[in-house]
C-alpha positions as CSV (number, residue, x, y, z in Angstrom):
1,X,0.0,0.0,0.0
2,X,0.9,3.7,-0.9
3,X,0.9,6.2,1.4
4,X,-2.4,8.6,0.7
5,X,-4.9,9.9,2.7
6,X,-8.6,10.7,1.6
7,X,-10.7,13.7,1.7
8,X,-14.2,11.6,2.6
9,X,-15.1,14.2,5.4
10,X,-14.8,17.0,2.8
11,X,-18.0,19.7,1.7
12,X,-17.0,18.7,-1.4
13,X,-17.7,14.9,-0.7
14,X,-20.3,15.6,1.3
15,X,-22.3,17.6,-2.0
16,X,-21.4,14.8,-4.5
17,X,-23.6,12.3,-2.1
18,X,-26.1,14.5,-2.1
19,X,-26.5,14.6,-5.6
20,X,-26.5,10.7,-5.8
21,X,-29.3,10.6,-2.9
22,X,-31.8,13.0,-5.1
23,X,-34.3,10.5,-6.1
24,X,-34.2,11.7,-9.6
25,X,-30.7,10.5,-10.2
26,X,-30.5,7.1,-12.5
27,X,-27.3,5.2,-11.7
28,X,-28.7,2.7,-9.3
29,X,-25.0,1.2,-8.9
30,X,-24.3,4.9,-7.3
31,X,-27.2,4.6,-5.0
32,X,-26.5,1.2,-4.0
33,X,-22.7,2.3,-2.8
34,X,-23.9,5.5,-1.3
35,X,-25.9,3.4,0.7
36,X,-23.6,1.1,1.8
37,X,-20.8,3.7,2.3
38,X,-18.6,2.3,-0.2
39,X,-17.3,5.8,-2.0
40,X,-13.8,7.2,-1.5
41,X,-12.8,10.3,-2.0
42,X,-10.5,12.7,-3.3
43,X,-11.3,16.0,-3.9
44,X,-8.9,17.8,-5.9
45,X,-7.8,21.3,-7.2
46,X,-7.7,22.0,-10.7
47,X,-9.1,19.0,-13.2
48,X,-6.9,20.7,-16.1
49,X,-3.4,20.6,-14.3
50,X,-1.3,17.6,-13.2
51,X,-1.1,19.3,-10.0
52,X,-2.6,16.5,-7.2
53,X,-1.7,13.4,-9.6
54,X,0.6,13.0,-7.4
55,X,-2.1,12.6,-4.3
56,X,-4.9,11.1,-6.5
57,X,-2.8,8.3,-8.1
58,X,-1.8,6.4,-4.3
59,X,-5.6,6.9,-3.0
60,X,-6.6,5.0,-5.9
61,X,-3.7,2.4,-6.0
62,X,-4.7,1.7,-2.8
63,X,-8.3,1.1,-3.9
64,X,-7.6,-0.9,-6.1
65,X,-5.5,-3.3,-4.0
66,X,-8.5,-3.4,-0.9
67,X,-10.8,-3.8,-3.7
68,X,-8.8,-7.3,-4.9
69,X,-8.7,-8.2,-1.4
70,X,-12.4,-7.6,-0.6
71,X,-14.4,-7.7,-3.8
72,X,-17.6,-5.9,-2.6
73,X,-19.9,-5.2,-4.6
74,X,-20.7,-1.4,-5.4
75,X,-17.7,0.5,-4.5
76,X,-16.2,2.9,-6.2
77,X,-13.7,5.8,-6.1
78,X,-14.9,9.3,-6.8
79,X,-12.2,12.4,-7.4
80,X,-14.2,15.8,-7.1
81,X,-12.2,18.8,-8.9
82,X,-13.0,22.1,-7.8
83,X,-13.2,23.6,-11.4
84,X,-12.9,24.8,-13.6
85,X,-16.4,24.9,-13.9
86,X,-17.0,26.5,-17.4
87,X,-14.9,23.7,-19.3
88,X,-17.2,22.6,-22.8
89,X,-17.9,18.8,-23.2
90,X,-15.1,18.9,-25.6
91,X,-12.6,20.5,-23.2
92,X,-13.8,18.3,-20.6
93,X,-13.2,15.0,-22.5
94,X,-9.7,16.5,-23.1
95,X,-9.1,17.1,-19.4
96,X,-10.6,13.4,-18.5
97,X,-8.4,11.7,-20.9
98,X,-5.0,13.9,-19.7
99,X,-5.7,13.1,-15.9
100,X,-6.3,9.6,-16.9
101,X,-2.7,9.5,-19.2
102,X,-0.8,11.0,-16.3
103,X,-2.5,8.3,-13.6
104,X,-1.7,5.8,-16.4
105,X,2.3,6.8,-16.5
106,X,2.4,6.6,-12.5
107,X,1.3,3.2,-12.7
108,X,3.6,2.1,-15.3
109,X,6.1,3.6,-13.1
110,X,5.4,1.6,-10.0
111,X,5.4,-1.5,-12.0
112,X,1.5,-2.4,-12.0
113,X,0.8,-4.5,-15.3
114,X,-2.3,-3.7,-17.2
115,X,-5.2,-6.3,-15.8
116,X,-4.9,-9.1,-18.3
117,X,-8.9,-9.4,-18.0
118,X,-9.5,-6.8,-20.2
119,X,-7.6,-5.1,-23.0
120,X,-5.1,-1.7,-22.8
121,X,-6.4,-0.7,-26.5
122,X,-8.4,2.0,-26.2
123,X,-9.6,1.3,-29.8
124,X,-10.6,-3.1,-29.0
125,X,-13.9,-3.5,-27.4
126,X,-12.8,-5.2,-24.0
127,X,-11.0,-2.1,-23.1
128,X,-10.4,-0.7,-20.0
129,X,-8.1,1.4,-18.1
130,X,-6.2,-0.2,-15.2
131,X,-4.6,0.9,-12.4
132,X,-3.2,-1.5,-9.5
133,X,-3.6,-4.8,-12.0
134,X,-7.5,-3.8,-11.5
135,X,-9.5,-2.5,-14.1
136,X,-12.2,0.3,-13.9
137,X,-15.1,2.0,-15.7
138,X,-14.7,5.5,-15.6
139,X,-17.8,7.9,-15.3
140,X,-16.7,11.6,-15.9
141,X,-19.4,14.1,-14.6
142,X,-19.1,18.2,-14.9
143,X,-21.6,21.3,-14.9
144,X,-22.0,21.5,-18.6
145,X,-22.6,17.7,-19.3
146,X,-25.4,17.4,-21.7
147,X,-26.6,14.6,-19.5
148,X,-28.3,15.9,-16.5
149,X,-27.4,12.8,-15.0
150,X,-24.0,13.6,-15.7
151,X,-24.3,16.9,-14.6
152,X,-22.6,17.5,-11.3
153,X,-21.9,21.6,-10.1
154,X,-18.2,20.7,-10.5
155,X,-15.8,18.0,-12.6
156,X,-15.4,15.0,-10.9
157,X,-14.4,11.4,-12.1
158,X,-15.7,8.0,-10.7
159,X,-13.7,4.7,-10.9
160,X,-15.7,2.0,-11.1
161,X,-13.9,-1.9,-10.5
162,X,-14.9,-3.3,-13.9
163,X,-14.6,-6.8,-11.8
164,X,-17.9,-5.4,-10.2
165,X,-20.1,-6.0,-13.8
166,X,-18.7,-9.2,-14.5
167,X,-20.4,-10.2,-10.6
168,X,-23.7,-8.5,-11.7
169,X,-23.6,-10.4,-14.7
170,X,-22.5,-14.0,-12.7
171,X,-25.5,-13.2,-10.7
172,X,-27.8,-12.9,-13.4
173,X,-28.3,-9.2,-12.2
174,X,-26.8,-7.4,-14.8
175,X,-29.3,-6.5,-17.8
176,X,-32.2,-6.3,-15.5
177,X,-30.0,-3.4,-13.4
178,X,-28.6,-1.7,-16.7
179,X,-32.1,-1.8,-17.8
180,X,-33.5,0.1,-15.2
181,X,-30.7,2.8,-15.4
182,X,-31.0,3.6,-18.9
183,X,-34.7,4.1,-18.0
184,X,-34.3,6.0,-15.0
185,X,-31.5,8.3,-17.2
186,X,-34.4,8.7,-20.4
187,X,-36.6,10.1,-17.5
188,X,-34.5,12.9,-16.8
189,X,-33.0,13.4,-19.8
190,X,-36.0,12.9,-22.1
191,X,-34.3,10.4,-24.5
192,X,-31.9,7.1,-23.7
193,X,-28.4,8.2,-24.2
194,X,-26.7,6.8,-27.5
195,X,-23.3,6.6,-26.1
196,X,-24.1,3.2,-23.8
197,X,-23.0,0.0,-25.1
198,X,-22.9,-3.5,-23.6
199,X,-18.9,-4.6,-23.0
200,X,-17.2,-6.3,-25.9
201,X,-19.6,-4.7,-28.8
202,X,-18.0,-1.2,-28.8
203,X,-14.7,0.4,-26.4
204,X,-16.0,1.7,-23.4
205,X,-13.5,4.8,-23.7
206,X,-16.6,5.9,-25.9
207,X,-18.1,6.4,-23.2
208,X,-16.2,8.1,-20.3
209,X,-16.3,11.5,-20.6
210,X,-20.5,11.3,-21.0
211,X,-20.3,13.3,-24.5
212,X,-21.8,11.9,-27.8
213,X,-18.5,11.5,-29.4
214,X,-18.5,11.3,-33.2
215,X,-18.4,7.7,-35.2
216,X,-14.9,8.8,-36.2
217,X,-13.7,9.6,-32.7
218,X,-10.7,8.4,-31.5
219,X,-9.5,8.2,-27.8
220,X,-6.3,10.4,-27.2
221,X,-5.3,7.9,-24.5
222,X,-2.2,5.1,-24.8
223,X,-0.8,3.1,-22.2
224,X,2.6,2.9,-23.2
């Protein structure tokens, strides 16, 4: 384990759960580890600048390696940025995929091999980032997501074990939960979003930053 600490006690932390807990708000994975008190937090400076990399990337390490030991479901690890708050979708995406490089290198650096579960091409269908050997879904939120339910008053990233799906789905809980999300999230946002895709059929990295990315779109990310 790394040394880190976490910022759980934070305002900050304390407004993101908040904004799970309205009743309006579709993930019903989010709900389930608000209500168990499975998110970790960072809350961080400046989503645009390398600047707490340094803090982030050992909080999540360390994540990852409690999550192998104890694989609970609904857990996940949540980094709240203070701003900027103006940043477009396509700014945003840029600023997702930047913090997620830089995390990337630091893992690379420590020696953590890229989970062997899933692939490191952004570009192959079973994609996924990885950090600690564990892989994870990333959900990007900010105040100008065109997604209300991605719309949170400041930029954040959630990490979500990708280990967690493949339970849901061992379970036979899976579609019947994904199901009920995507309707939840048409409720609010008066259509189903055309970004989500079942794992394997389309990369994942698609999805990420929560902006309809274009058929042509390619992810600026490599793990090298």
């Amino acid at each position: 384990m790394l040394s880190a600490s976490l910022d759980n006690d934070h305002p900050l932390a304390d407004e993101f759960r908040r904004f799970v807990a309205q009743p309006q708000f579709p993930c019903l994975g989010a709900k389930s580890a608000l209500a168990r008190g499975r998110l970790s937090f960072v809350v961080a400076r400046d989503i645009s600048s390398s600047w707490d990399d340094l803090r982030i990337y050992p909080a999540l390490f360390n994540f990852a390696k409690a999550y192998r030991r104890r694989r609970q479901l609904f857990q996940s690890f949540v980094v709240v940025f203070r701003g900027p708050r103006s940043l477009g979708e396509e700014e945003y995406e840029q600023c997702l995929w930047d913090r997620v490089q830089s995390l990337t290198g630091k893992d690379v650096w420590f020696g953590e091999d890229h989970d062997t579960r899933v692939s490191a091409d952004p570009a192959n269908p079973r994609f996924s980032v990885s950090f600690g050997s564990e892989a994870f879904f990333v959900v990007g939120l900010h105040p100008n997501a065109s997604r209300p339910g991605r719309r949170f008053r400041c930029p954040a990233m959630v990490f979500n074990p990708h280990e967690q799906f493949e339970e849901l789905r061992r379970q036979n809980i899976y579609e019947k939960l994904r199901e009920s999300i995507l309707e939840r999230d048409a409720a609010l946002a008066g259509s189903r979003n055309p970004m989500l895709q079942v794992f394997g059929e389309k990369s994942e990295a698609r999805q990420y930053s929560g902006r309809i990315v274009e058929a042509d779109w390619k992810c600026p990310y490599r793990r090298r």
